[in-house]
C-alpha positions as CSV (number, residue, x, y, z in Angstrom):
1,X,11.3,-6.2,-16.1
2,X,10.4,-3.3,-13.7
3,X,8.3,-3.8,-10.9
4,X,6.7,-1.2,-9.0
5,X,4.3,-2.4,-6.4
6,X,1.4,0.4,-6.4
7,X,-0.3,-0.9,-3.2
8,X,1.7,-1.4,0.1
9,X,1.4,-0.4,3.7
10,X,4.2,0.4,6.1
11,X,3.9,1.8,9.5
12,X,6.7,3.0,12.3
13,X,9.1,0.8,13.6
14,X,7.4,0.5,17.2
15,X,3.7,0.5,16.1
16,X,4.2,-2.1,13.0
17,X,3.5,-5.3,14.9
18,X,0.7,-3.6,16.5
19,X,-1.4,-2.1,13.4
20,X,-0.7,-4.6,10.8
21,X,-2.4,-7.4,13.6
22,X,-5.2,-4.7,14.0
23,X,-5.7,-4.8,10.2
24,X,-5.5,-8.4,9.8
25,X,-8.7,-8.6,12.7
26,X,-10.4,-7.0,10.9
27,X,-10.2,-8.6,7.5
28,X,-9.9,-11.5,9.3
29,X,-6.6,-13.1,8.3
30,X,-3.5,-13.1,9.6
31,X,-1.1,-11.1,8.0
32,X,2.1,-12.3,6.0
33,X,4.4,-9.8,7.4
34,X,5.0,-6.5,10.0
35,X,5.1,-3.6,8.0
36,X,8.1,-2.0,8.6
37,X,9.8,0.0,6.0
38,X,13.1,-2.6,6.1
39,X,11.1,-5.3,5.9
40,X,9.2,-4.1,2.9
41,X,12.5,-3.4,1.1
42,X,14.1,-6.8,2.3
43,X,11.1,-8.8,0.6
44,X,10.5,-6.3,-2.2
45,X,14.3,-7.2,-3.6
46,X,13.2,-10.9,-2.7
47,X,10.6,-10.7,-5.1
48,X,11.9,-8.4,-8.1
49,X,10.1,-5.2,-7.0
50,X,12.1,-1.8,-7.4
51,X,9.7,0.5,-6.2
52,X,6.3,1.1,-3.9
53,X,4.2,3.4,-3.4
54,X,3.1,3.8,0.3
55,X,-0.6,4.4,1.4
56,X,-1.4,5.6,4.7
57,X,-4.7,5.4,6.3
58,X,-6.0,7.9,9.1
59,X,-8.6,6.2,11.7
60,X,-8.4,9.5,13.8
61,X,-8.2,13.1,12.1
62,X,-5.6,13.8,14.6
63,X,-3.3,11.8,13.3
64,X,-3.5,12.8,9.6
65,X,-0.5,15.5,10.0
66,X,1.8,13.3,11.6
67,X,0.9,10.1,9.3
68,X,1.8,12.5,6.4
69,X,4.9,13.8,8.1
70,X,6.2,9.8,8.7
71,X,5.7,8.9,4.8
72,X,7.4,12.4,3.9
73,X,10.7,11.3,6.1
74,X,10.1,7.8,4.7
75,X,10.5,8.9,1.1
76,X,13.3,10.8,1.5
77,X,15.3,8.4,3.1
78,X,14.6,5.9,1.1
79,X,14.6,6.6,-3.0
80,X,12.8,3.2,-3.5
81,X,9.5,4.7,-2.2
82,X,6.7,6.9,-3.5
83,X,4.5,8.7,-0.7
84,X,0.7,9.2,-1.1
85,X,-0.8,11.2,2.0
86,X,-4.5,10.6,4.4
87,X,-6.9,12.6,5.4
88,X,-9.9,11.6,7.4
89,X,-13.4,12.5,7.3
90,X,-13.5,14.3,10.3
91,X,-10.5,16.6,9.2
92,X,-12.1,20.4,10.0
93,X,-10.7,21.5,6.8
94,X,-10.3,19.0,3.9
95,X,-9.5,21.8,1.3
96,X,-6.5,22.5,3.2
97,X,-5.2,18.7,4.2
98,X,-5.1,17.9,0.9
99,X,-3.2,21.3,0.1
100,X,-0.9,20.2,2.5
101,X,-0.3,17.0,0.7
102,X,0.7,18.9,-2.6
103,X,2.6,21.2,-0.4
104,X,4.9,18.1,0.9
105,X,5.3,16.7,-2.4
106,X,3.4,13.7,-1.9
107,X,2.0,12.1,-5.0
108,X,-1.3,11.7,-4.3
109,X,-4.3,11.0,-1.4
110,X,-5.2,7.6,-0.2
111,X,-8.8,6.9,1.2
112,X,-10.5,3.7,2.6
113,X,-13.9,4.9,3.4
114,X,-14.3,0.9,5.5
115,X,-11.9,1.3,8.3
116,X,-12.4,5.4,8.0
117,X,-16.1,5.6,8.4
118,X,-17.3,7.4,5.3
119,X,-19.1,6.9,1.4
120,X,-16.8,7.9,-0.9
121,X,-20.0,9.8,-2.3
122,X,-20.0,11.8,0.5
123,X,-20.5,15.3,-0.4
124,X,-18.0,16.5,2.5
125,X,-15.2,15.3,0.2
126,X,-16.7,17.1,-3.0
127,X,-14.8,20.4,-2.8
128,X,-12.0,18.3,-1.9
129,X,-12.4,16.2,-5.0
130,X,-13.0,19.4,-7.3
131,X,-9.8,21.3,-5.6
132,X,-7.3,18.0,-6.8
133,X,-8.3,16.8,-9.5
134,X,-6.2,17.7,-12.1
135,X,-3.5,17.8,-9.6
136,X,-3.4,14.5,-7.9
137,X,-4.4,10.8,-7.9
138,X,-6.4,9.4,-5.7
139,X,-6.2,5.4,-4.7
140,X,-9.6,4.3,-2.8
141,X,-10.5,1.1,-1.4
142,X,-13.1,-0.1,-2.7
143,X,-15.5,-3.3,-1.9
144,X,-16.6,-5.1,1.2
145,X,-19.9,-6.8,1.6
146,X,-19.9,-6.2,4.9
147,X,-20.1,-2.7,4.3
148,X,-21.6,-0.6,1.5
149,X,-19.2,2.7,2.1
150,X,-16.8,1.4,-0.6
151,X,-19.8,0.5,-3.1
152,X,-18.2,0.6,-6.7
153,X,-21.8,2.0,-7.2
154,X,-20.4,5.4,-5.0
155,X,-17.1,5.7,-7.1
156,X,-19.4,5.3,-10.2
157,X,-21.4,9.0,-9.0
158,X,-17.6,10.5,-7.9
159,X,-16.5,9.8,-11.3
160,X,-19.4,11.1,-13.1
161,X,-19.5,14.0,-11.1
162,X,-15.5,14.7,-11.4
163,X,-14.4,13.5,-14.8
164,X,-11.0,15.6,-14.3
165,X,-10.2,13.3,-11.0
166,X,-7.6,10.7,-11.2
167,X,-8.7,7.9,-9.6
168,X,-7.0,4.0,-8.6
169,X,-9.6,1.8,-7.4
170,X,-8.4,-0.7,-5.1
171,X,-9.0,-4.7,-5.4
172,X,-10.4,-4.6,-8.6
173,X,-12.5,-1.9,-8.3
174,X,-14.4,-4.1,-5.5
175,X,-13.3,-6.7,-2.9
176,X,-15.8,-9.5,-2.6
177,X,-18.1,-7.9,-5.2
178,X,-15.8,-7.6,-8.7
179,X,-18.7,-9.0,-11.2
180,X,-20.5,-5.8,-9.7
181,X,-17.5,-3.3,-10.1
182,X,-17.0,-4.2,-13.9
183,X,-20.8,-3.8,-14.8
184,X,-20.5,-0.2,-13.0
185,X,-16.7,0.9,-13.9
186,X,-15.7,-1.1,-17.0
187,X,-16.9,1.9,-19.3
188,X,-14.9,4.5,-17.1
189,X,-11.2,5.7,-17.6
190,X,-10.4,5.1,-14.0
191,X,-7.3,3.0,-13.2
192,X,-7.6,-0.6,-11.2
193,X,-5.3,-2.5,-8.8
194,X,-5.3,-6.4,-8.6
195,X,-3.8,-6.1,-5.1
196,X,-5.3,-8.3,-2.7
197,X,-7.2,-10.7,-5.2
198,X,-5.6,-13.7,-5.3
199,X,-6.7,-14.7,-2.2
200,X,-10.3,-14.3,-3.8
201,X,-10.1,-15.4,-7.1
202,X,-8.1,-18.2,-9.0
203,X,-5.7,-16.6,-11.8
204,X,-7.3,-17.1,-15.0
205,X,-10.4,-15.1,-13.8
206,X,-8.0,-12.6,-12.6
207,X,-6.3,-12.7,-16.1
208,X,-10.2,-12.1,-17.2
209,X,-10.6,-8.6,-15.3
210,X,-7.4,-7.8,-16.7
211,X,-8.1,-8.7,-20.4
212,X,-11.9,-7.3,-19.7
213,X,-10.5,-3.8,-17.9
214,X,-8.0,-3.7,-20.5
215,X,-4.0,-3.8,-19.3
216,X,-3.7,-0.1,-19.7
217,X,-5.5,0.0,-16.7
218,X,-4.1,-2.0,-14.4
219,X,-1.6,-1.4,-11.7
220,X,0.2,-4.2,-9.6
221,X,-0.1,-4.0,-5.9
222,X,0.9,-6.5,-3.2
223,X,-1.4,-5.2,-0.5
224,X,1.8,-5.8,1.9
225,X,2.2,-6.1,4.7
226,X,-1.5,-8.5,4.6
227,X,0.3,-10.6,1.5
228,X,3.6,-11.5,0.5
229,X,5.2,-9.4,-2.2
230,X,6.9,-12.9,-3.3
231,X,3.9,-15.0,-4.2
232,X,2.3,-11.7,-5.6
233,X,5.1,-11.3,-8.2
234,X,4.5,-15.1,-9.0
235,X,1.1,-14.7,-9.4
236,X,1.7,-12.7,-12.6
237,X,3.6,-15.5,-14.1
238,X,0.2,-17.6,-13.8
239,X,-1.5,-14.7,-15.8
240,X,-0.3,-15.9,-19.2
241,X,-0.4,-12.6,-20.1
242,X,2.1,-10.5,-23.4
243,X,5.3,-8.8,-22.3
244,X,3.3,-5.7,-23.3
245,X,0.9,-6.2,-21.2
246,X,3.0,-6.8,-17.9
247,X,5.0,-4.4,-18.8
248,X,2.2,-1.7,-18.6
249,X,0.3,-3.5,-15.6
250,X,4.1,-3.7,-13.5
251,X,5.2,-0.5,-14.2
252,X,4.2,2.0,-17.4
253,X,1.1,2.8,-16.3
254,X,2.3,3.7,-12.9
255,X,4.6,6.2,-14.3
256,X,2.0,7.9,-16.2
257,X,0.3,8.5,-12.7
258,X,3.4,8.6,-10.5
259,X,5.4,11.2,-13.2
């Protein structure tokens, strides 16, 4: 079976150790791995996984070109990986980051509107919703009760108001609040990620979002480096779930985004 893992992190070499402890603060856990590009790959073969798409995240608009230049580099050295690209709020043009990104070849635009400071309602990003959809995914955290940037209720009026955009959200479709997310997204065609859920919810009522969501809308996703790729892979065998089924949550439906 292929497995492509549709949710992982990996940062450079002499900064890993450093942000993957900064993320795990602030999630408050301590993380399972440093998020190296060789150690992503090491465990990935561990666990059965073939290929991952990478999602960066910009704290600082500054950074955004230089983020998107290190997953560029990243993906051609390595054929295992699909790139998504950042951009940040603050960006002074977000028209023309996220032209940039289609200009590299990345396959899409991660956001986390938590650590980045924003709603994803926010009508700053609406011209650059309107310029890609039709042209690229986007994958968005979503969920936090700490916070209410990442409201499912906020991806609800984004998807409403751009029913062309392709659109991943994260943790199914809420971290910490999924009985909220189905009520609000279970009648939309957006996609959903488990990554990051089985430290919130036992498998059978993971098994019930996925048979509730419907498997051709799921996407597998370790969330690494936070979990380990390993004990994600098993977690689908605790699913009881068809060989159709995996085989669109683990890897067909991420080639009808990813190709």
């Amino acid at each position: 079976m292929e497995i492509i893992d549709f949710h992982a992190h990996i940062y450079p070499d002499k900064i890993a150790e450093k942000a993957t402890l900064s993320t795990g603060e602030f999630y408050g856990i301590k993380p399972e791995h440093i998020g190296t590009a060789d150690e992503l790959l090491t465990i990935g073969r561990q666990a059965g996984i073939s290929r991952f798409v990478l999602l960066p995240i910009a704290t600082k608009p500054e950074q955004v070109r230089h983020i998107n230049d290190f997953i560029v580099r990243e993906v051609y050295v390595h054929e295992e990986f699909y790139g998504f690209g950042t951009v940040h709020p603050d960006c002074e043009d977000l028209q023309a980051e996220a032209e940039n990104i289609l200009r590299l070849g990345l396959k899409g635009i991660k956001l986390h509107p938590d650590t980045q400071g924003f709603n994803i309602d926010d009508e700053r990003f609406f011209e650059m919703y309107d310029t890609v959809q039709g042209r690229l995914p986007l994958l968005i955290h979503c969920g936090d009760r700490r916070f209410d940037y990442s409201h499912p209720r906020r991806l609800k009026r984004v998807i409403d108001n751009f029913p062309r955009l392709k659109i991943i959200a994260a943790h199914l479709g809420g971290w910490s609040m999924f009985d909220e997310a189905y009520e609000l997204l279970s009648g939309t065609d957006c996609y959903i990620d488990i990554s990051s859920c089985s430290a919130a919810l036992p498998p059978e009522r993971i098994g019930e979002y996925i048979h509730a969501y419907g498997a051709e809308r799921i996407l597998f996703g370790t969330d690494f480096p936070l979990w380990d790729p390993v004990s994600e892979v098993k977690l689908l065998d605790s699913l009881r779930l068809t060989d159709s089924e995996l085989e669109q949550i683990t890897s067909k439906n991420a080639h009808k985004i990813l190709d």
